[in-house]
C-alpha positions as CSV (number, residue, x, y, z in Angstrom):
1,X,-10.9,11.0,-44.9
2,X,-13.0,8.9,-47.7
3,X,-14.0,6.1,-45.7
4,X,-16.8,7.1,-43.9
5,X,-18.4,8.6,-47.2
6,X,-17.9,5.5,-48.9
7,X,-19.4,3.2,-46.1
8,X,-22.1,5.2,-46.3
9,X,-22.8,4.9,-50.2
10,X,-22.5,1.2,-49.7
11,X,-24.7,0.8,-46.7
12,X,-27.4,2.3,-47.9
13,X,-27.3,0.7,-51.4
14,X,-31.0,-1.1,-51.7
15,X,-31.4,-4.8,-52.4
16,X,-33.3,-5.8,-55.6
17,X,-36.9,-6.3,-55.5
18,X,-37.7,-9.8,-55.8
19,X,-38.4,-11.1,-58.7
20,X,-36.7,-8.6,-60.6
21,X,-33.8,-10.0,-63.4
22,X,-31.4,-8.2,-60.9
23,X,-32.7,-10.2,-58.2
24,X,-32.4,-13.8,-60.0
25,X,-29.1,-12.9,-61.2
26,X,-28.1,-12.1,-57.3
27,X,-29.4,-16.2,-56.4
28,X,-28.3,-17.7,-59.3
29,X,-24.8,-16.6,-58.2
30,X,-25.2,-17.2,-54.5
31,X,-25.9,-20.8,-55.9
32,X,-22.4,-21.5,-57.1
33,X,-21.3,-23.7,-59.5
34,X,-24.5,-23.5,-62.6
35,X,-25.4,-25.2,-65.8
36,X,-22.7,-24.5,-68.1
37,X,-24.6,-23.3,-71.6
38,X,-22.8,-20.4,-71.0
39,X,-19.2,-21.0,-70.8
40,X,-16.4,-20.3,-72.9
41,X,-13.5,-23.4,-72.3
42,X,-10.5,-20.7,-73.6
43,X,-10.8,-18.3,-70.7
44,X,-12.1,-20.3,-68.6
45,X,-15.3,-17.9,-67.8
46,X,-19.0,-18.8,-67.0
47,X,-21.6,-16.4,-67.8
48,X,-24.9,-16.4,-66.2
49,X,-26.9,-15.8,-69.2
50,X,-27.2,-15.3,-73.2
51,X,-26.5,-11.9,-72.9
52,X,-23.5,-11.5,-71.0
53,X,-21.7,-14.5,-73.1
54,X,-22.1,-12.3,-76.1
55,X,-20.7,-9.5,-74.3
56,X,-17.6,-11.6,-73.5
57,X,-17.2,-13.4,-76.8
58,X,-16.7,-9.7,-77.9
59,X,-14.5,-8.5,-75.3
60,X,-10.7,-8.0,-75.6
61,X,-9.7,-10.6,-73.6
62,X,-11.5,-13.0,-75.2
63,X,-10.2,-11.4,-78.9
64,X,-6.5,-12.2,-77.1
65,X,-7.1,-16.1,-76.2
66,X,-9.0,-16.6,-79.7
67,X,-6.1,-15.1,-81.3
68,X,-3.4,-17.5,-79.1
69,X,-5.9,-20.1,-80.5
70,X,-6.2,-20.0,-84.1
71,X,-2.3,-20.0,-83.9
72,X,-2.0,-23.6,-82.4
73,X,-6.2,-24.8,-82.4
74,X,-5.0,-28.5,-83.2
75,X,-2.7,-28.9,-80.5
76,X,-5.0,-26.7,-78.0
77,X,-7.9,-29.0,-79.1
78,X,-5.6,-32.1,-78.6
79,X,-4.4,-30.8,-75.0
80,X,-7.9,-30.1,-73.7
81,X,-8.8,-33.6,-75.4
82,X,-5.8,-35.3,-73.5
83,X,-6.7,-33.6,-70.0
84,X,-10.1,-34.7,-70.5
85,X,-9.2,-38.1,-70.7
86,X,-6.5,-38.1,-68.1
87,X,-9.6,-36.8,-65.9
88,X,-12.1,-39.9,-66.9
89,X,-9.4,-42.2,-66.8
90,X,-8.1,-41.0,-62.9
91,X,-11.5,-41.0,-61.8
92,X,-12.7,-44.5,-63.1
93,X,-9.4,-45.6,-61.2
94,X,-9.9,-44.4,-57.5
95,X,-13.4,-44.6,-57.3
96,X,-14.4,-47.8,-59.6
97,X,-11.0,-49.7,-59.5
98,X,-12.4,-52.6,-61.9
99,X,-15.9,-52.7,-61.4
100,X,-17.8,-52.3,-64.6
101,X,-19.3,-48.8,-64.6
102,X,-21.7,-46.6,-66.8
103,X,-19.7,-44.3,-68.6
104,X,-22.1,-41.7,-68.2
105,X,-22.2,-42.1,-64.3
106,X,-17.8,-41.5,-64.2
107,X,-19.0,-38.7,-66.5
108,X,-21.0,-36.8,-64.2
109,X,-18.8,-37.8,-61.3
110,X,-15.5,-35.9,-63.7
111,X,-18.8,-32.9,-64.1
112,X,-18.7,-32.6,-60.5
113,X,-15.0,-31.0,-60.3
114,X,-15.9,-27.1,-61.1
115,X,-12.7,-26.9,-63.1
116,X,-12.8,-29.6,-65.4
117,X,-12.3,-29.7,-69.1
118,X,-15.6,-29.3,-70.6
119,X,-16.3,-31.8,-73.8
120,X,-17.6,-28.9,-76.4
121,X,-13.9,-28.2,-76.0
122,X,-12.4,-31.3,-76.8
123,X,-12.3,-33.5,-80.3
C-alpha cells in the first residue's frame, strides 16, 4: 500500500545545485576515506566538517564513551598506544623485513588502513 507513494517521494527528490555546501558535502563523501581533522578516536566517527564534529562531541553517544573513558583514560590511552605500535611494528615486518626505512614512509603506509589507531589518540 505505501510503497508506491514512497518511491515516488524519493524519485523525485532533486539533486543539489552544484557548488552548493550540500553539493560538496555529497563528493566529499562519494570520495571515501578523507583527511581526518575531524575524527573522534573513542567512537570511532569521522565528520566531514567543523560543524558536525561539534554536533557529535555533544551528542549522547559521545557523552556515553567519554564517560566509559574518564573511568579507565590511562589504560584506554595505553591500549590505543599499544595497538598503534603493534600496527607500525607488523607493517615494518611484512613489507620492509630489514631494510632500513623512513619512519614516516611505514607511517603513511599504517595511515593507509581506514581503521587504524589514529596518534592524537595515543601517548
Amino acid at each position: 500500500f505505501f510503497k508506491p507513494i514512497l518511491l515516488l517521494l524519493f524519485s523525485t527528490m532533486p539533486k543539489a545545485e552544484k557548488g552548493t555546501p550540500k553539493d560538496i558535502a555529497n563528493r566529499m563523501k562519494a570520495k571515501g576515506l578523507q583527511k581526518l581533522k575531524f575524527y573522534c578516536q573513542m567512537c570511532s566517527k569521522q565528520c566531514r566538517d567543523e560543524n558536525g564534529f561539534k554536533c557529535h562531541m555533544t551528542s549522547d553517544s559521545h557523552l556515553r564513551q567519554m564517560k566509559i573513558f574518564r573511568e579507565n583514560a590511562g589504560g584506554m590511552m595505553d591500549s590505543f598506544s599499544k595497538e598503534f605500535e603493534v600496527s607500525y611494528l607488523e607493517t615494518l615486518r611484512r613489507r620492509h623485513g630489514t631494510q632500513r626505512m623512513n619512519a614516516n614512509n611505514v607511517y603513511q603506509e599504517v595511515i593507509q588502513d581506514k581503521h587504524h589507531v589514529h596518534m592524537n589518540s595515543t601517548k
